[in-house]
KOLVO-848409 format. One record per residue (C-alpha): x, y, z. Coordinates in nm, 4 decimals, decimal comma. Example, Ala and Ser with C-alpha at 12.3 -4.5 7.8 and 13.67 -1.06 7.14 Angstrom:
<recs>
<rec c1="1,2300" c2="-0,4500" c3="0,7800"/>
<rec c1="1,3670" c2="-0,1060" c3="0,7140"/>
</recs>
This chain:
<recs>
<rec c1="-1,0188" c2="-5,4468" c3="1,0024"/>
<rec c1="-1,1463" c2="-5,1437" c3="1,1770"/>
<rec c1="-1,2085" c2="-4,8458" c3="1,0479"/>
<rec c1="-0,9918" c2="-4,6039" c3="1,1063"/>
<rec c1="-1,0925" c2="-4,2297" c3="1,1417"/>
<rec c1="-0,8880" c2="-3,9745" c3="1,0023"/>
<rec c1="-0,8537" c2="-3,6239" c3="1,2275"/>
<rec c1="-0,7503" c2="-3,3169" c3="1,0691"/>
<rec c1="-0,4170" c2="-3,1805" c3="1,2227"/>
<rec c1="-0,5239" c2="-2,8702" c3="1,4157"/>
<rec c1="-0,4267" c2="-2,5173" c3="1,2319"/>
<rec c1="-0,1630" c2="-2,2912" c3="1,4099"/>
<rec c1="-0,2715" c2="-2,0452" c3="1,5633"/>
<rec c1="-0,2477" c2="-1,7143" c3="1,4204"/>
<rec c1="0,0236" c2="-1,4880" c3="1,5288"/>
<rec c1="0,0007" c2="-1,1974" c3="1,8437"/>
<rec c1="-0,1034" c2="-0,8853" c3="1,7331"/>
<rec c1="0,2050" c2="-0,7622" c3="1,8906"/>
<rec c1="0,4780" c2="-0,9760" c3="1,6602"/>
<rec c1="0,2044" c2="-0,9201" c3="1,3283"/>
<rec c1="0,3974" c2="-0,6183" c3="1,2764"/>
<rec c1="0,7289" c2="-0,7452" c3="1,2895"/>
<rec c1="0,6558" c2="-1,0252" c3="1,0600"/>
<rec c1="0,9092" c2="-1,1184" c3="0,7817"/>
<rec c1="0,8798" c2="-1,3303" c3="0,4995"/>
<rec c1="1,1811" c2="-1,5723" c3="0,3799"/>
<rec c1="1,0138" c2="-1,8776" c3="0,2107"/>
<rec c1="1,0202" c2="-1,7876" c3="-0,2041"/>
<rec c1="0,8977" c2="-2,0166" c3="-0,4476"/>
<rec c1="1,2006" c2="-2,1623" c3="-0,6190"/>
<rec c1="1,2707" c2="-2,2056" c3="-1,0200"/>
<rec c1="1,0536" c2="-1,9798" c3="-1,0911"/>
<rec c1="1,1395" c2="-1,7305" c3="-1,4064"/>
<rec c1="1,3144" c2="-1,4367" c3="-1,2808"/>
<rec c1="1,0743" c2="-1,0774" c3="-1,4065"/>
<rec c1="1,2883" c2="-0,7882" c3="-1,5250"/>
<rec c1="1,1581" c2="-0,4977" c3="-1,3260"/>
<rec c1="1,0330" c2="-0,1873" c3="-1,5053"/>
<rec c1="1,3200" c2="0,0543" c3="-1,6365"/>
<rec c1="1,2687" c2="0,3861" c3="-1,3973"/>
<rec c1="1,0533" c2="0,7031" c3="-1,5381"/>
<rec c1="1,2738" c2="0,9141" c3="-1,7050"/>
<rec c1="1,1080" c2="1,2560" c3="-1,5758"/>
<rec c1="1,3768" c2="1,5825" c3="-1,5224"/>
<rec c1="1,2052" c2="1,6567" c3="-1,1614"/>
<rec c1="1,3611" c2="1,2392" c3="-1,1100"/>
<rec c1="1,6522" c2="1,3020" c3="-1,2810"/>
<rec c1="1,7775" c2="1,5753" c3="-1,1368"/>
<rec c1="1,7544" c2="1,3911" c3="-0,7866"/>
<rec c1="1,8775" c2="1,0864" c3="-0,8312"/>
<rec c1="2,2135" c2="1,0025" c3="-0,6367"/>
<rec c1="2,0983" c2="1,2838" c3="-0,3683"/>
<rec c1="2,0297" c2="1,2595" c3="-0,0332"/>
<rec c1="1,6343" c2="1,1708" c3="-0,0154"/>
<rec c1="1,4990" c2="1,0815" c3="0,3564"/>
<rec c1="1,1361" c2="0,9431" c3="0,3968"/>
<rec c1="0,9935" c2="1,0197" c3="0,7370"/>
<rec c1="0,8294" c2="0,7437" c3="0,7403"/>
<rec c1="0,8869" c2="0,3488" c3="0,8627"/>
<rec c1="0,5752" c2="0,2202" c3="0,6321"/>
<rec c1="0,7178" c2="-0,0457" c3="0,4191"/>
<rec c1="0,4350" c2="-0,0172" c3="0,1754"/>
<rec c1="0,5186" c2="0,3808" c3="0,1195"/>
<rec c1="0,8758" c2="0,3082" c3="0,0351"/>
<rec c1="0,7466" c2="0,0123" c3="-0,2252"/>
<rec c1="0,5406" c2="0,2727" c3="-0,3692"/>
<rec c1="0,7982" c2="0,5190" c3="-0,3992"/>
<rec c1="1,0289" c2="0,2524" c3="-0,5420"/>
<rec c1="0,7658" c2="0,2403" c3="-0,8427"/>
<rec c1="0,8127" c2="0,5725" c3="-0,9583"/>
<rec c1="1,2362" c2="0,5085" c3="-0,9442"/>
<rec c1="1,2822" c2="0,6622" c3="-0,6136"/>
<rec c1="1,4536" c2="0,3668" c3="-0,4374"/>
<rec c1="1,7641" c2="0,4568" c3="-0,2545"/>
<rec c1="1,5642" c2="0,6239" c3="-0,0004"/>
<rec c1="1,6749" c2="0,6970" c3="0,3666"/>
<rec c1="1,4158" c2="0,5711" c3="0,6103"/>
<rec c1="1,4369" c2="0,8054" c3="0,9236"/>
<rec c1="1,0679" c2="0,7535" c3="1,1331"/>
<rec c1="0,9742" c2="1,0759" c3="1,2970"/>
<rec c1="1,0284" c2="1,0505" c3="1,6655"/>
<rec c1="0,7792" c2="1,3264" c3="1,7974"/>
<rec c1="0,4234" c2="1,1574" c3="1,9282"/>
<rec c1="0,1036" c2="1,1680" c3="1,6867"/>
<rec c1="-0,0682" c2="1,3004" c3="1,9682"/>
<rec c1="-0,2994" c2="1,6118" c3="1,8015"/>
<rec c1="-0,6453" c2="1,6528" c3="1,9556"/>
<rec c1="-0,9031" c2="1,3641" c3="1,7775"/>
<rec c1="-1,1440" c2="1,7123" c3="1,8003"/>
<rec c1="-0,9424" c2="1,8287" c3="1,4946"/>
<rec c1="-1,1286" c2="1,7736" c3="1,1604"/>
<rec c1="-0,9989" c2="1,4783" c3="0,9665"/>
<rec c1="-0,8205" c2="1,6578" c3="0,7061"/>
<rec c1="-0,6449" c2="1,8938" c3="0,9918"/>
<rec c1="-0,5852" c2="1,5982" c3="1,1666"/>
<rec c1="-0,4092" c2="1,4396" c3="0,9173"/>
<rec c1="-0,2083" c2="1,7221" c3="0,7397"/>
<rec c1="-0,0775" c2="1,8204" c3="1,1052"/>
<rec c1="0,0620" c2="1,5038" c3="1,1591"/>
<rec c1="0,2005" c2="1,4449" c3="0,8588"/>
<rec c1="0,3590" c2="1,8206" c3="0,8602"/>
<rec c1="0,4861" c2="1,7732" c3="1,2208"/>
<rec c1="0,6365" c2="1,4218" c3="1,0571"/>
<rec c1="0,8474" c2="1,6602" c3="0,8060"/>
<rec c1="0,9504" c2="1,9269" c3="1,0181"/>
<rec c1="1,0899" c2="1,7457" c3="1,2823"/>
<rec c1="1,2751" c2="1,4984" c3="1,0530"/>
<rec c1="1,3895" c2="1,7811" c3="0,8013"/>
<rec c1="1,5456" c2="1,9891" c3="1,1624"/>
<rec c1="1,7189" c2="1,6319" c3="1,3197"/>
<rec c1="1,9035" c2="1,6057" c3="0,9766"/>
<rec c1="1,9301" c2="1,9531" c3="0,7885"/>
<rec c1="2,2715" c2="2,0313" c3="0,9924"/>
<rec c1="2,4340" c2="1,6394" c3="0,9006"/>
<rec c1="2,7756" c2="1,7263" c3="0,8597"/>
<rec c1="2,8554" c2="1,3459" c3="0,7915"/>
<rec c1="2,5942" c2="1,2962" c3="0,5251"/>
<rec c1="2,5065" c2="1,6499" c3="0,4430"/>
<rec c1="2,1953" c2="1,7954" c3="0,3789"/>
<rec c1="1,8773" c2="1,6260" c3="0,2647"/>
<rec c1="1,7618" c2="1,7193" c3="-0,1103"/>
<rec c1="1,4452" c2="1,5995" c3="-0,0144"/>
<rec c1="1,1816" c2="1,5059" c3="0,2810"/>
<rec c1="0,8732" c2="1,3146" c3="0,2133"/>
<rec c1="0,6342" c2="1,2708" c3="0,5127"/>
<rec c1="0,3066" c2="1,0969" c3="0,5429"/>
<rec c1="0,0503" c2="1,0218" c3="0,7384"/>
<rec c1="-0,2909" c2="0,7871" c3="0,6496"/>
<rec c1="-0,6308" c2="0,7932" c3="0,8563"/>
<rec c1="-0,9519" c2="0,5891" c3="0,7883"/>
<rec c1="-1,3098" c2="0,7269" c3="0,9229"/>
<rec c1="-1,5645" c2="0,5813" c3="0,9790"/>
<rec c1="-1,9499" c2="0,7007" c3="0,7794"/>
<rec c1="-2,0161" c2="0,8047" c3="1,1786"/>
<rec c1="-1,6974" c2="1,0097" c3="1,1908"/>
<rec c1="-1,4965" c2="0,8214" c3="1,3992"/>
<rec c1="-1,0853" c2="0,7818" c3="1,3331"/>
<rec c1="-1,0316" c2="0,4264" c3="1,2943"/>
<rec c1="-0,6303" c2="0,3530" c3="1,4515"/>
<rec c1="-0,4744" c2="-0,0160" c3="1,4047"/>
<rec c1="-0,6606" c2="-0,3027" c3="1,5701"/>
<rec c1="-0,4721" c2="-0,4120" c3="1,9203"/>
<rec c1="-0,6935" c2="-0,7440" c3="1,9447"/>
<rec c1="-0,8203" c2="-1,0000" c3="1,7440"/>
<rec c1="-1,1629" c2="-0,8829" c3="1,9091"/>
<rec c1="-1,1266" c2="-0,5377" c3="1,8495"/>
<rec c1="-1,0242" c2="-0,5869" c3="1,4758"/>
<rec c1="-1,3654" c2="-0,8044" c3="1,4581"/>
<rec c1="-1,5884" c2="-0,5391" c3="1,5578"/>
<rec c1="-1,4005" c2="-0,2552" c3="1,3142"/>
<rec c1="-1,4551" c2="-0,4819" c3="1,0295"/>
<rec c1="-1,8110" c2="-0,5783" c3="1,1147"/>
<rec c1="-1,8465" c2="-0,1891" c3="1,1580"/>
<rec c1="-1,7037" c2="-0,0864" c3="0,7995"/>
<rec c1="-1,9346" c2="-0,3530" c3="0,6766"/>
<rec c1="-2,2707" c2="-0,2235" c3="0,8302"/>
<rec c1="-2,1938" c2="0,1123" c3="0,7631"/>
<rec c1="-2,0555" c2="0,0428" c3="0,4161"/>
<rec c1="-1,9135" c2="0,3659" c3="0,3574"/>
<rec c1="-1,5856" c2="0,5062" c3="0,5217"/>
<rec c1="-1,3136" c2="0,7720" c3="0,3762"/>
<rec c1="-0,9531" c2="0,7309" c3="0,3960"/>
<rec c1="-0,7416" c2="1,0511" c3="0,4212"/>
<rec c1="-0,3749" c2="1,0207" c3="0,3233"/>
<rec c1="-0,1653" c2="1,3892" c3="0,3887"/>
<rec c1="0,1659" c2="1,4437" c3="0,1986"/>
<rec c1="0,4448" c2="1,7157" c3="0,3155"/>
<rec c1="0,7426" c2="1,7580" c3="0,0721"/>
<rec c1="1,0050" c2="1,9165" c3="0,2406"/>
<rec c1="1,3789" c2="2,0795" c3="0,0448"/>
<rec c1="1,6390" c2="2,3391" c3="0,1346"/>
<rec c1="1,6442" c2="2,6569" c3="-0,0672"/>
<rec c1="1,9458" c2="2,7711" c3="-0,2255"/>
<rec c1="1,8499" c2="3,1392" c3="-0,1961"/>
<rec c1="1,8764" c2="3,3515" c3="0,1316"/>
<rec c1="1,4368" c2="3,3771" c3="0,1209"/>
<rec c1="1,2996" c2="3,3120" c3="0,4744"/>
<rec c1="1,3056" c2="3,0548" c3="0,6230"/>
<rec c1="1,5063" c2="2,8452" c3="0,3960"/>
<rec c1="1,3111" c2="2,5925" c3="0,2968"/>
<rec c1="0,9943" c2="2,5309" c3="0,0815"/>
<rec c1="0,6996" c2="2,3115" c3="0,2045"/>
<rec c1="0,4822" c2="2,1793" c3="-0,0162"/>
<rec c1="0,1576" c2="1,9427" c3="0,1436"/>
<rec c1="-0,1105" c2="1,8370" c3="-0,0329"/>
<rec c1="-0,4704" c2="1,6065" c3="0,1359"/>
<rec c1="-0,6256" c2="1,2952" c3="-0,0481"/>
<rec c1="-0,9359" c2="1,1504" c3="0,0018"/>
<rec c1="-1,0629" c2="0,7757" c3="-0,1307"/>
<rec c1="-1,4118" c2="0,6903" c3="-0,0676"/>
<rec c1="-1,3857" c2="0,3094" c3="0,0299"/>
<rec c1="-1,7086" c2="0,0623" c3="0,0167"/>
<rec c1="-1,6920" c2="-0,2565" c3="0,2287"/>
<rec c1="-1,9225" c2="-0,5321" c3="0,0168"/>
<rec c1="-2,2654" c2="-0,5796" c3="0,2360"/>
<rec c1="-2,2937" c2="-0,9322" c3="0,1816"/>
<rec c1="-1,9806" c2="-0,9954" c3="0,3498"/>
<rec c1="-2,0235" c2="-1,2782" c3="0,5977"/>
<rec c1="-1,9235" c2="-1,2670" c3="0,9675"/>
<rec c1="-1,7499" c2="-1,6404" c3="0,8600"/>
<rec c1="-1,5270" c2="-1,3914" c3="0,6122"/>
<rec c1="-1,4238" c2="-1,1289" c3="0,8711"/>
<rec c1="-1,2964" c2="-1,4213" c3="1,0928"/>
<rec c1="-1,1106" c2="-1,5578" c3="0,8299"/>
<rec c1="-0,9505" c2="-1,2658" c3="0,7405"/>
<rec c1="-0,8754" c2="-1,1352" c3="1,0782"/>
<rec c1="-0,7188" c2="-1,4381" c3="1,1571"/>
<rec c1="-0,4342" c2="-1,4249" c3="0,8686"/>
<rec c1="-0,3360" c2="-1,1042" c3="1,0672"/>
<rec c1="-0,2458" c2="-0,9084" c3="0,7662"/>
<rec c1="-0,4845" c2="-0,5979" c3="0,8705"/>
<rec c1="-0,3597" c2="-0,6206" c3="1,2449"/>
<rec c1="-0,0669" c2="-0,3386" c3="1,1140"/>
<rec c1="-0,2802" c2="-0,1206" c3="0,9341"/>
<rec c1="-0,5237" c2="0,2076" c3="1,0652"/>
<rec c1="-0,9018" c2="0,0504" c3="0,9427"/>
<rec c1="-0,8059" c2="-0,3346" c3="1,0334"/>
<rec c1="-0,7051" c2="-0,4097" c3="0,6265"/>
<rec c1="-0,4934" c2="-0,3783" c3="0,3628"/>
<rec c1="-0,6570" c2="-0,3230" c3="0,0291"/>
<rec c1="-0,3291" c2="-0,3908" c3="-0,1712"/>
<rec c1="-0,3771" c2="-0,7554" c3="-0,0281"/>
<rec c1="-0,6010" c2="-1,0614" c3="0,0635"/>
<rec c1="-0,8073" c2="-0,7494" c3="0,2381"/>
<rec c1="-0,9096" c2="-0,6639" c3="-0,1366"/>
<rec c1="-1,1692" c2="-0,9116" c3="-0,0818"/>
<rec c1="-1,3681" c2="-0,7023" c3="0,1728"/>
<rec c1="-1,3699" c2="-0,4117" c3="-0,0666"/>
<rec c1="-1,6615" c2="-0,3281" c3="-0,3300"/>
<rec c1="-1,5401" c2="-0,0665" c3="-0,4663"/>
<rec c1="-1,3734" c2="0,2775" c3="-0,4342"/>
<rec c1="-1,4133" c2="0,5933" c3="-0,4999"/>
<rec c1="-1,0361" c2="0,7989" c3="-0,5894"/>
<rec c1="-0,6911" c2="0,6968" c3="-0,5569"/>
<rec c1="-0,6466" c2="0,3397" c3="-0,5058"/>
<rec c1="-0,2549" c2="0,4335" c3="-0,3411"/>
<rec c1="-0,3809" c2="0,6575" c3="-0,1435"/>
<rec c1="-0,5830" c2="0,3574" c3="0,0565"/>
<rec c1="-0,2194" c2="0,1783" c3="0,0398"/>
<rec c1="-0,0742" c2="0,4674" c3="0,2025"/>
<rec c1="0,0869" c2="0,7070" c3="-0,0381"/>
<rec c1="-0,1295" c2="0,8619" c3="-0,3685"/>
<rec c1="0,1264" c2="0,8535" c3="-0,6106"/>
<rec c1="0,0251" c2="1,1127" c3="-0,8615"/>
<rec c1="-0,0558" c2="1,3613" c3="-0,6523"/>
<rec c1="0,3067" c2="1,2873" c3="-0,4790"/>
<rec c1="0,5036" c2="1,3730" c3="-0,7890"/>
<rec c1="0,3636" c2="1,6775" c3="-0,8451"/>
<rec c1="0,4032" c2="1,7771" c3="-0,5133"/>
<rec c1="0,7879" c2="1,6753" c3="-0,5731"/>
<rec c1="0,8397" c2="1,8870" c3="-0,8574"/>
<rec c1="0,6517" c2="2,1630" c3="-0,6963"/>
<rec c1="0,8527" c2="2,2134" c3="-0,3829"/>
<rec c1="1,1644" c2="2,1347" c3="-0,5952"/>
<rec c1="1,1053" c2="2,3773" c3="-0,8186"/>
<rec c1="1,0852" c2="2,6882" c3="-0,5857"/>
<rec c1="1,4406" c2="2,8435" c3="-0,6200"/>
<rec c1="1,3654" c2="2,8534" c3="-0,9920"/>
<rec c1="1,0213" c2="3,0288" c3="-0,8454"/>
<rec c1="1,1974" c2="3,3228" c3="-0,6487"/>
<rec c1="1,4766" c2="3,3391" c3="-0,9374"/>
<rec c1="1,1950" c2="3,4295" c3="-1,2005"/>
<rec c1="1,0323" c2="3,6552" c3="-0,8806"/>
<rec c1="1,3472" c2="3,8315" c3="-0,8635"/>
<rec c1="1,4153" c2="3,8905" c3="-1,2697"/>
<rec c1="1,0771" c2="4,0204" c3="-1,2654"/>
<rec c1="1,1317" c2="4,2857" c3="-1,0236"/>
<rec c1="1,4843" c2="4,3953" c3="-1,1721"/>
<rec c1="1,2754" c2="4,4428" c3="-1,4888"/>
<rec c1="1,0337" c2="4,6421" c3="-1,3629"/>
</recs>
């Protein structure tokens, strides 16, 4: 009898990088033992908005999963519509904490006059950039060829920052100008790519398309972890939101009608 040879089937092809984006996943492993999810964080800043009108300015998936972990989960998703079109001549950090502010503003005006669901109780905005060690602003890959050279590029240069702004917008009960508190705050991770990563690697990964949504080319929440050597700060602030630094900006821009109430007590005392 002949041998006979076997052929591998040929691989699909990855996706576009215009459906990446859009991609959903509904295949789950079956009998598999179901995990009772974390009980929320009982914090009064939480508390006191839960059940209220909470909008996040933002359509990032991975900023809403973040903000589920801390118990906010009902969220309103409501993208700003305005272009991020500030001049690239702005420093990173301006860059950044404009967009992110602009993000606020304009979803915090749209919605502050709802009469059908009322006024927001809170707006979180964001906005995440990675840089490159030469200063460049790194945007989402739009081909499999341009997401090669951006990952060969964070490789050779091994060092890049990633700058994630936060704007925290509420309404103020008092009659102080203009009626609402902002509250923004500017994070910065130092991110190392591994130098012995292997061109073979950045194929491989570029090809599974999970980096073809996100500004740098990866996701370090994800298989992109394996491109990373280490870090330098928040590790959610590279994901998209920094968590810690989030909260507190919560309960600070929350917490300014209790701010002009003590202002006011003061100068009745005086």
């Amino acid at each position: 009898m002949a041998d006979v040879e076997c052929v591998p089937a040929a691989a699909d092809p990855p996706p576009l990088y215009e459906t990446a984006a859009h991609r959903t996943s509904s295949s789950h492993p079956k009998h598999l033992p179901v995990l009772r999810p974390p009980l929320p964080l009982e914090l009064p800043i939480l508390n006191a908005i839960r059940g209220k009108r909470i909008i996040l300015a933002s359509a990032s998936p991975r900023r809403r999963q973040l903000l589920a972990q801390i118990g906010l989960i009902n969220l309103e998703v409501i993208p700003s519509s305005m272009p991020e079109d500030f001049p690239k001549s702005l420093s990173s950090f301006e860059y950044v904490l404009q967009t992110a502010t602009q993000k606020a503003m304009t979803v915090y005006a749209a919605e502050i006059d709802n009469a059908t669901r009322g006024e927001p109780a809170l707006v979180i905005a964001a906005d995440t950039i990675v840089v490159s060690n030469l200063g460049q602003l790194l945007e989402k890959p739009h081909s499999e060829a341009e997401h090669i050279v951006m990952l060969k590029s964070l490789r050779n240069t091994s060092v890049h920052k990633v700058y994630t702004a936060v704007v925290a917008m509420a309404p103020l009960q008092s009659a102080r100008d203009p009626g609402y508190a902002l509250e923004s705050t500017v994070e910065e991770t130092i991110v190392r790519f591994g130098k012995d990563i292997s061109d073979e690697m950045i194929m491989a990964y570029v090809r599974t398309r999970e980096g073809a949504d996100k500004a740098g080319g990866y996701g370090i929440q994800g298989i992109g972890a394996i491109l990373v050597d280490r870090i330098d700060g928040s590790f959610d602030n590279v994901v998209g939101l920094p968590l810690r630094a989030t909260l507190a900006l919560i309960e600070k821009v929350l917490n300014q009608d209790d701010d002009v109430e003590d202002e006011f007590a003061a100068l009745e005392n005086e």
